[in-house]
VOMIVO-338950 format. One record per residue: y, z, x of N, C-alpha, C, O in turn. Coordinates in steps of 0.05 Angstrom, whole numbers, padded with zeros to 5 digits, always signed. Atoms other than C-alpha are relative to their C-alpha. Last residue first. Example, Ala and Ser with C-alpha at 12.3 -4.5 7.8 and 13.67 -1.06 7.14 Angstrom:
BEGIN
-00024-00001-00016-00021+00143+00273+00022+00014-00015+00044+00018-00005/-00024+00000+00018-00090+00156+00246+00024+00000+00018+00024+00013+00039/
This chain:
BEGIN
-00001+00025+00005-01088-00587-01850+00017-00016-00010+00012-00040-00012/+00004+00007+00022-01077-00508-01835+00003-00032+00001+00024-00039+00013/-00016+00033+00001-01109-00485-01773+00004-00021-00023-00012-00039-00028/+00007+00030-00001-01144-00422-01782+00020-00015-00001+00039-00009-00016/-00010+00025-00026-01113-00362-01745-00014-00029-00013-00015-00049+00002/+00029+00003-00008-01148-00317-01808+00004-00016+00028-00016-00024+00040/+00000-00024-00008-01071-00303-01833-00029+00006+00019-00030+00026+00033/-00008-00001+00026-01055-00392-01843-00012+00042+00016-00015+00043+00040/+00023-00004+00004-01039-00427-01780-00002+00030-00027+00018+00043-00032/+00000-00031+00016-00986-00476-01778-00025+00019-00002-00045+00006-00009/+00008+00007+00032-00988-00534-01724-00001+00024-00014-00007+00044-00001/+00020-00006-00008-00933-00530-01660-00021+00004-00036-00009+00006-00058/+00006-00004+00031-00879-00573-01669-00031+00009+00001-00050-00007+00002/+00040+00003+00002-00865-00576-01590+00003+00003-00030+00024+00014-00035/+00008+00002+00031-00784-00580-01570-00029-00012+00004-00038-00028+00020/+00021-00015+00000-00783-00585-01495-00023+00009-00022-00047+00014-00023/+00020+00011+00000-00733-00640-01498-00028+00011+00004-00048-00004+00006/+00014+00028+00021-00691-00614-01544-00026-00010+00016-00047-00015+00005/+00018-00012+00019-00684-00547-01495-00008-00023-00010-00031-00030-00004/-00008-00014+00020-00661-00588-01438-00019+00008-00028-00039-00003-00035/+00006+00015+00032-00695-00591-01380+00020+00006-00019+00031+00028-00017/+00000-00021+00024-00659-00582-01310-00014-00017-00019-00015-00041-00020/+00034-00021-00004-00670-00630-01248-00001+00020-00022-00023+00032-00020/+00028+00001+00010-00635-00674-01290-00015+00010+00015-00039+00010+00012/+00012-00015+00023-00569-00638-01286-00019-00014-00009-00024-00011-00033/+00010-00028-00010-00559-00657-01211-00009+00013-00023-00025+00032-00021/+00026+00016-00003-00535-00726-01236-00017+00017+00011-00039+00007+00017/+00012+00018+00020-00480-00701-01271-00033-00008+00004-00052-00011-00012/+00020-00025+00016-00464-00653-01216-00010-00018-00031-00028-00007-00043/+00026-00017-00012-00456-00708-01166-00021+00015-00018-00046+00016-00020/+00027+00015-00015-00419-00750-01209-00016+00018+00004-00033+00028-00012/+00009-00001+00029-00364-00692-01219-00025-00016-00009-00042-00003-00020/+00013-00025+00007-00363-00675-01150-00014-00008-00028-00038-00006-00035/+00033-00005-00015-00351-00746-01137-00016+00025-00010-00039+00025-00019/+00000+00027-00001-00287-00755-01182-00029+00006+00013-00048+00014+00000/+00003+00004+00026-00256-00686-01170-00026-00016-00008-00046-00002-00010/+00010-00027-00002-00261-00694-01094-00006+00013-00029-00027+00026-00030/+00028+00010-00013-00238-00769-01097-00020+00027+00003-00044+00023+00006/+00009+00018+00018-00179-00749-01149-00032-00003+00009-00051-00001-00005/+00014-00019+00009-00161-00693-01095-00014-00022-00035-00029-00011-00051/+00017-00020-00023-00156-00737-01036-00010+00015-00028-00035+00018-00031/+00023+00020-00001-00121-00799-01074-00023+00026+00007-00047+00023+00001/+00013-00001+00016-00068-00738-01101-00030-00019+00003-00049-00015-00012/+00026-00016-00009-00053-00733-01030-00014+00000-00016-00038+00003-00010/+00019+00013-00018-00006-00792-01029-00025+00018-00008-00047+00008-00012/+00006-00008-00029+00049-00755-01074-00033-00010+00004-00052-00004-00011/+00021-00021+00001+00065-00792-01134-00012+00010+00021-00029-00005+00030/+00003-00017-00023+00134-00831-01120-00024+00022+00007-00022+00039+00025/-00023+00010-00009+00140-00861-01198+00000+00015+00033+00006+00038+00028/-00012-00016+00002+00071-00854-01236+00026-00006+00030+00019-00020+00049/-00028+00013+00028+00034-00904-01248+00024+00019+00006+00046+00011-00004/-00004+00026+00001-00027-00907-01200+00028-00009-00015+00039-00031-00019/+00008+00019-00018-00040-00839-01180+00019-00025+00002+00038-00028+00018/-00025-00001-00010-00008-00805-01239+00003-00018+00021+00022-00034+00024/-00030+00010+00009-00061-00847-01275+00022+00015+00010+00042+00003+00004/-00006+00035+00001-00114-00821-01224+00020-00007-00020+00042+00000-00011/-00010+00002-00021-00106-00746-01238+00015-00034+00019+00036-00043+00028/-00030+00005+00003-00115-00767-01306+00021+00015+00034+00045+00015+00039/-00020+00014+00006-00169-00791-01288+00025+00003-00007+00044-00013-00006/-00002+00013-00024-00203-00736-01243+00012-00025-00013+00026-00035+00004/-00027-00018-00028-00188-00684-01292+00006-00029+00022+00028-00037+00031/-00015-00003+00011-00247-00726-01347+00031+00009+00015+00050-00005+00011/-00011+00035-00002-00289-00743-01286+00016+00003-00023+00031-00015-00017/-00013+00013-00023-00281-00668-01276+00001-00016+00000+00021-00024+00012/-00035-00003-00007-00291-00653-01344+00009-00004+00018+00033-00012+00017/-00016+00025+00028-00361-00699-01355+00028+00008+00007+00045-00008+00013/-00004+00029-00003-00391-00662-01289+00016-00013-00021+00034-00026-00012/-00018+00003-00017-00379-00598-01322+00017-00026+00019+00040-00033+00022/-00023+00001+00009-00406-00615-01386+00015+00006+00025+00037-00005+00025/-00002+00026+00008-00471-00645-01349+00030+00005-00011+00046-00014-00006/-00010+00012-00032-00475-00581-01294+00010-00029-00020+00026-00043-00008/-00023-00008-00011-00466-00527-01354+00004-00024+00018+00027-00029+00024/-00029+00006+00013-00514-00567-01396+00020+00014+00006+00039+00014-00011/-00003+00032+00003-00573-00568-01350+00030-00008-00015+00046-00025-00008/+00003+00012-00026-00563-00495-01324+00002-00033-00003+00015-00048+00012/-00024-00011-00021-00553-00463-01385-00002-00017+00015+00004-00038+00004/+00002+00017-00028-00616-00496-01423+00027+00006+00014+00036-00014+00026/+00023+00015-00007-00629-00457-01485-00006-00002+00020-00025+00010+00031/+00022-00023+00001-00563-00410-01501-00029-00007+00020-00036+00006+00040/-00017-00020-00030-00525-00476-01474-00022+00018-00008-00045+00012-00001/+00032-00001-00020-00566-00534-01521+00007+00023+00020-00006+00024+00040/+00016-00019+00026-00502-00524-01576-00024-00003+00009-00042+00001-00008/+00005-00029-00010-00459-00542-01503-00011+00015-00030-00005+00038-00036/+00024-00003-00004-00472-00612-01516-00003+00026+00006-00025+00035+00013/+00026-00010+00013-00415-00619-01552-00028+00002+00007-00046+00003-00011/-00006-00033+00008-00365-00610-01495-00028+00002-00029-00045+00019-00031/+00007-00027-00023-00396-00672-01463-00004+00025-00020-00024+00036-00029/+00041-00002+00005-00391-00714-01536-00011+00017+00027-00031+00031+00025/+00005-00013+00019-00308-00691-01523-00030-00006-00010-00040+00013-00022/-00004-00026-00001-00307-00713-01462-00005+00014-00013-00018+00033-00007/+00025-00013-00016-00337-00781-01473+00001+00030+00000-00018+00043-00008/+00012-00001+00012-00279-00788-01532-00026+00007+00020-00039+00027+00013/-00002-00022+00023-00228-00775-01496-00023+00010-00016-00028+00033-00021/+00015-00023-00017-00256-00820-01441+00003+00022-00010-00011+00041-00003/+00023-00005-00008-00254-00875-01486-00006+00026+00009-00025+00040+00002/+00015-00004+00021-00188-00859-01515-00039-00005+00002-00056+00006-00013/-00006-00025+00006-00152-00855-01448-00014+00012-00027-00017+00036-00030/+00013-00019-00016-00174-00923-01433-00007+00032-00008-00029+00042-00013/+00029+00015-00001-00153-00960-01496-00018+00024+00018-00035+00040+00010/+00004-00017+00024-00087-00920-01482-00029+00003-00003-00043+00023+00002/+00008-00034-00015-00093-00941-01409+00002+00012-00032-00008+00035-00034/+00023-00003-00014-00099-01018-01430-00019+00030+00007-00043+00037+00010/+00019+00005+00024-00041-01014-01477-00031+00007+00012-00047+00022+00001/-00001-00021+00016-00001-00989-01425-00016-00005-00014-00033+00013-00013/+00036-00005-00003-00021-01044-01368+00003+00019-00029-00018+00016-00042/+00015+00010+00021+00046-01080-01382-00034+00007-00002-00054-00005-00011/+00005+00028+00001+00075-01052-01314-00014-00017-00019-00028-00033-00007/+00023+00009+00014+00054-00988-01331+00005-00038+00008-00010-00057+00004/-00012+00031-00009+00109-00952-01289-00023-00013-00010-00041-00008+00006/+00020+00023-00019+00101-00883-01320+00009-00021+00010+00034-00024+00008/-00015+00011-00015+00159-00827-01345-00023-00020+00025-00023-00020+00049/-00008-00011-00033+00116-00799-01394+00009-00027+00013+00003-00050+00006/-00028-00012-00005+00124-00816-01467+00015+00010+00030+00037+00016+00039/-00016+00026+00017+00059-00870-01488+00030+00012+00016+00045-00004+00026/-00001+00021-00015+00014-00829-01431+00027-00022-00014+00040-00040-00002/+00001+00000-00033+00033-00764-01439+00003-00033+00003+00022-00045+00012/-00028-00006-00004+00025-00768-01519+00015-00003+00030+00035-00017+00030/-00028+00027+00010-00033-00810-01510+00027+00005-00005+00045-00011-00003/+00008+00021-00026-00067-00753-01465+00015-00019-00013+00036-00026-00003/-00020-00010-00022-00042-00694-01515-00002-00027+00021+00019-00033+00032/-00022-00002+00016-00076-00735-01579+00023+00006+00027+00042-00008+00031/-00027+00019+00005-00135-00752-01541+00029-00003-00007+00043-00021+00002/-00007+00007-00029-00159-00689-01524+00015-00020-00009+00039-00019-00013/-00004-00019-00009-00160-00644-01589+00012-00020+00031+00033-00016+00043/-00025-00001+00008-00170-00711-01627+00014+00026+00018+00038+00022+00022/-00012+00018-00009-00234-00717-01596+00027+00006-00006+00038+00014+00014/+00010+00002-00027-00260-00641-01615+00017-00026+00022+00029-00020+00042/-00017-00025-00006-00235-00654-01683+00009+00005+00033+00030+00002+00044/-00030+00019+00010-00271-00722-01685+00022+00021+00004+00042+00014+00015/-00014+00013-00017-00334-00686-01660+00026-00017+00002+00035-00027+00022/-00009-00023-00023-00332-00633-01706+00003-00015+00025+00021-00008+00041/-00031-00003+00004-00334-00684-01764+00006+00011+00018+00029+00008+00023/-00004-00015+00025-00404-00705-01740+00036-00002+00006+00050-00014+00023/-00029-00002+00000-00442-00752-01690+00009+00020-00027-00006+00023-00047/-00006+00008+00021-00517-00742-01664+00035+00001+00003+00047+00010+00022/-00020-00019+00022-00523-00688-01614+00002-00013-00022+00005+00002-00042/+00009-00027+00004-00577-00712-01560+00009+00015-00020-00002+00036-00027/+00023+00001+00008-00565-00794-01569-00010+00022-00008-00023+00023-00029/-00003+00009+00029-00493-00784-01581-00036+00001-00007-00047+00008-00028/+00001-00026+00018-00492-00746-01515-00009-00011-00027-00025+00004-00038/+00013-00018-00016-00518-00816-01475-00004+00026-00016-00027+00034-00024/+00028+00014+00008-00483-00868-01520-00019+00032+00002-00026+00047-00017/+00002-00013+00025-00418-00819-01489-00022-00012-00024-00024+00002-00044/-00004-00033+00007-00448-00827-01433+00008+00003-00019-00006+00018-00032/+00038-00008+00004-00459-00905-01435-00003+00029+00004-00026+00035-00002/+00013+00012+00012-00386-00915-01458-00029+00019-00001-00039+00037-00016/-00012-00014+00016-00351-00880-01407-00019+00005-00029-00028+00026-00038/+00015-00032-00016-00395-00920-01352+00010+00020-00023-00009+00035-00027/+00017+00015+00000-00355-00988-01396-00033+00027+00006-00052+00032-00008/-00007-00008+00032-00292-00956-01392-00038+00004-00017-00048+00019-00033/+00001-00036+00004-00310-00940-01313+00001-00006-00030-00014+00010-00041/+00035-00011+00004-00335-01018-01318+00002+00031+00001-00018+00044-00005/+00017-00002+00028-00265-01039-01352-00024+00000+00010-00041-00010-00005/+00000-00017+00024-00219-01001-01311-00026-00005-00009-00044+00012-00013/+00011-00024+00001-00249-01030-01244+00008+00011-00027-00012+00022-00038/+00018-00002-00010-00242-01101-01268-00014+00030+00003-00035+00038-00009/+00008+00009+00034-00170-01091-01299-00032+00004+00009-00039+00026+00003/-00027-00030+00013-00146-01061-01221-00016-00001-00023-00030+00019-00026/+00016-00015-00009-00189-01122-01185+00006+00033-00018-00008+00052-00020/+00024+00011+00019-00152-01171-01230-00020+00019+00010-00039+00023-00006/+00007+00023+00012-00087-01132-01204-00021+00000-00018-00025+00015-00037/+00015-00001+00026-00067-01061-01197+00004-00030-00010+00020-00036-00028/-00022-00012+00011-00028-01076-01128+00003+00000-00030+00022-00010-00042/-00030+00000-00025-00081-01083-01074+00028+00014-00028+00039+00037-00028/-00022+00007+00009-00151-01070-01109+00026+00010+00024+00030+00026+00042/-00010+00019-00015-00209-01075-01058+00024-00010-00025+00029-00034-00028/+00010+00000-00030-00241-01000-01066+00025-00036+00000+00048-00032+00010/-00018-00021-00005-00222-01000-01146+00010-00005+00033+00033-00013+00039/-00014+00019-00003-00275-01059-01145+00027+00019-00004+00045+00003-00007/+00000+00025-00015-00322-01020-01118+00023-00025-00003+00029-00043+00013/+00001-00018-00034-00314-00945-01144+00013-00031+00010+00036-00035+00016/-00030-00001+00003-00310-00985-01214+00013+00012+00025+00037+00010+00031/-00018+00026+00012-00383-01011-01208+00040+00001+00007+00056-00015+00018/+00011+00000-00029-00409-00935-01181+00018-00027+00002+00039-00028+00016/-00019-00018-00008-00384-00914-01253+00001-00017+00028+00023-00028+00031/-00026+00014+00002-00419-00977-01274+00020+00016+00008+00042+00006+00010/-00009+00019-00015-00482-00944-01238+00027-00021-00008+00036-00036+00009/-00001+00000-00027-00469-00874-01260-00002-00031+00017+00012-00036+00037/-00036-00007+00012-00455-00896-01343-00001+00007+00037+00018-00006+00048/-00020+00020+00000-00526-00933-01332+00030+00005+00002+00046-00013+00006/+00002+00012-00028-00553-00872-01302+00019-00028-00013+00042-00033-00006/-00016-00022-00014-00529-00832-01366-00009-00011+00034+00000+00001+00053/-00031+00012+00019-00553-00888-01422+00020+00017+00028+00044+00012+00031/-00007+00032-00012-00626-00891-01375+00022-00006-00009+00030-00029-00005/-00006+00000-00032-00628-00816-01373+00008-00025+00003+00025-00032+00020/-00022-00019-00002-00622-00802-01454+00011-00012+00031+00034-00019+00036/-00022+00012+00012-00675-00854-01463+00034+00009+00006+00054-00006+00008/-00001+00019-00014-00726-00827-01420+00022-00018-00006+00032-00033+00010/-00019+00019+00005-00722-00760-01444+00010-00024+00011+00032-00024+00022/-00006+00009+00017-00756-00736-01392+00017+00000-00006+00037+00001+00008/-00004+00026+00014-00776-00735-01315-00005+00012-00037-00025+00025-00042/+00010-00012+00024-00770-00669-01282+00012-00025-00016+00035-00029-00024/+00006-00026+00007-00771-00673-01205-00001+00009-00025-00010+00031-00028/+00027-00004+00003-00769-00752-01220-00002+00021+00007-00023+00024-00004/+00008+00006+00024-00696-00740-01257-00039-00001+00007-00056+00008-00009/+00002-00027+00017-00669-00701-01200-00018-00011-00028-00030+00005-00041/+00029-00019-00008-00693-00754-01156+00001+00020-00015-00019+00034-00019/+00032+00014+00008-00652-00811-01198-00022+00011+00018-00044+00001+00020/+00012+00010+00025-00591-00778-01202-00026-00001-00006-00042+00011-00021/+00006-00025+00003-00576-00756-01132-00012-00002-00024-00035+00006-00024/+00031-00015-00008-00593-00826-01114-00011+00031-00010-00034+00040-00013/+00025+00014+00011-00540-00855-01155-00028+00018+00009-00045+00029-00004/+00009-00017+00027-00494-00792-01129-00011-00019-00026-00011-00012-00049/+00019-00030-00011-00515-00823-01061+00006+00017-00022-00010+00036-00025/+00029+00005+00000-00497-00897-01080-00013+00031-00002-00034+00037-00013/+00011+00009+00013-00423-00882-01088-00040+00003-00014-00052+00011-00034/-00012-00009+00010-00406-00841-01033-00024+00004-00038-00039+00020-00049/+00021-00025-00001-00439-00892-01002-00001+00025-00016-00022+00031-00026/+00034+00020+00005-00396-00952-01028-00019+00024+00000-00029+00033-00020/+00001+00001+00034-00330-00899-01024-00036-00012-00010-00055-00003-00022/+00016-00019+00021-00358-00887-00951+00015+00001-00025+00010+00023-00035/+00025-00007-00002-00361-00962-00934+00003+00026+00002-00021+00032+00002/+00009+00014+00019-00282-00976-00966-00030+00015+00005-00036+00033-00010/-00002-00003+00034-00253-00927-00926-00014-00008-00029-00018+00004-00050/+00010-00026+00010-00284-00942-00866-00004+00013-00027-00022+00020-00041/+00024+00001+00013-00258-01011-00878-00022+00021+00005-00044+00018-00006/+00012+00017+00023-00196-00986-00890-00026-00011-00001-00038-00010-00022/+00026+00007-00011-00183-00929-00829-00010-00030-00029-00035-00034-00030/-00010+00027+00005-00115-00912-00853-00021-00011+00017-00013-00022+00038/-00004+00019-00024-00122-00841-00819+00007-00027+00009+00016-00036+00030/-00030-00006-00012-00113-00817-00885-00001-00002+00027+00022-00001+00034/-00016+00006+00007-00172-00854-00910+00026+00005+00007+00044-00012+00007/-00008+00033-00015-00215-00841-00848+00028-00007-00028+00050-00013-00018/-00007-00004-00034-00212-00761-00874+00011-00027+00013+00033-00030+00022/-00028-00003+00008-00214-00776-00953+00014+00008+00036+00037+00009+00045/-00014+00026+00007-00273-00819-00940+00015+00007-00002+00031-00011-00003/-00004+00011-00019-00306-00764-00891+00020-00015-00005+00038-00020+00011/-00007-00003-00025-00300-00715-00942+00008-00014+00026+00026-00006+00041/-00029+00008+00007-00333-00761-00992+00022+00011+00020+00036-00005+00032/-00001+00023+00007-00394-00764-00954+00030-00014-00002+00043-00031+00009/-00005+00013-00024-00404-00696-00937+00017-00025-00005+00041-00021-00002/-00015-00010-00013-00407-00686-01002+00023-00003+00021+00047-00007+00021/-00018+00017+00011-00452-00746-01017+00031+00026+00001+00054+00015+00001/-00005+00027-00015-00496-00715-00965+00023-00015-00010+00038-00028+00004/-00018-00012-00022-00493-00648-01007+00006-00020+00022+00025-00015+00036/-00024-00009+00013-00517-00679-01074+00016+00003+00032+00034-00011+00040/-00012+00015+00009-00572-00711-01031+00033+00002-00010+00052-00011-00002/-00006+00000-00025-00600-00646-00993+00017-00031-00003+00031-00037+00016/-00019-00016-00011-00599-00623-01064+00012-00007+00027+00034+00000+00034/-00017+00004+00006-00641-00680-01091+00030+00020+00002+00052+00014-00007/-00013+00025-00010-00688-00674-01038+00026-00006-00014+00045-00013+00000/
């Protein structure tokens, strides 16, 4: 089911980048909403085809429904107003509960600071020096740019479960870089001086995919959560106490 889901929200978006350039708006708006909802759903059947880590899923659905949050009020900004600040701060907010999310499976170390610095550093250079129109938002998109720096980089550490669980932690770090691609696709979007139209098309294609496969990596286990401490047994197979 949760495949015939992923591929509905496909569909889905497809359509929205179809009515959107037709200038269809409140099409537009009801499939972003759906869009929306259907890599919620994809989420939460992949998780009952293989329910654990209960903790892990509820920091990484929360980061999908404020993601879903920023879809919505994104959807009825006009010219990066209160609706504009709004959507930042529940994607910041979705940013957040994923990188909560890895932190839970990896812990934190010096390697992730490395790792962050690797992204952030190029993204605030870009953002403080490039030829933007920030209209006094700059501060806001640094802020920004350093959250999702930082989600990205607790993604990329989850690949020390890869050998293990391939499949679960190829689709979660993948998902994390495309919603990582898909913003700064978005800030040319929004800031940037004549940014060609189409970028909405491949931001929304980015941007979902990435969702999707996020929420497609709980039909996988990961190794940690399989982990058994099985009891010692001494050369006789007895069972030492």
């Amino acid at each position: 089911m949760y495949i015939i889901l992923f591929i509905l929200m496909l569909i889905s978006t497809n359509v929205l980048i179809i009515v959107n350039g037709i200038g269809i708006m409140p099409a537009t708006i009801i499939f972003k909403c759906l869009s929306s909802i259907l890599f919620i759903a994809v989420a939460r059947c992949s998780y009952k085809r293989n329910p654990s880590n209960t903790k892990f899923f509820a920091l990484m659905l929360a980061g999908l429904i404020f993601s879903s949050g920023g879809d919505m009020f994104l959807a009825f900004d006009k010219n990066n107003g209160i609706f504009f600040v709004a959507g930042v701060a529940s994607f910041s907010i979705a940013h957040i509960m994923y990188s909560l999310g890895y932190c839970s499976m990896t812990g934190f170390s010096l390697k992730d600071i490395l790792i962050f610095s690797g992204f952030f550093i190029p993204t605030c250079f870009i953002v403080v020096f490039g030829n933007f129109e920030f209209n006094g938002l700059k501060l806001l998109v640094v802020f920004y740019s350093a959250i999702i720096s930082f989600m990205v980089s607790k993604a990329v550490s989850m690949l020390k479960y890869y050998s293990d669980s391939k499949k679960a932690v190829s689709l979660m770090v993948s998902g994390s870089v495309l919603f990582f691609i898909s913003d700064w696709v978005l800030l040319f979007l929004f800031f940037y001086p004549n940014a060609a139209s189409s970028l909405q098309a491949v931001n929304w294609m980015l941007y979902y995919t990435g969702q999707g496969l996020l929420g497609l990596s709980f039909s996988c286990t990961l190794e940690k959560d399989m982990q058994v401490i099985l009891p010692e047994k001494d050369n006789n197979g007895k069972i030492f106490i």
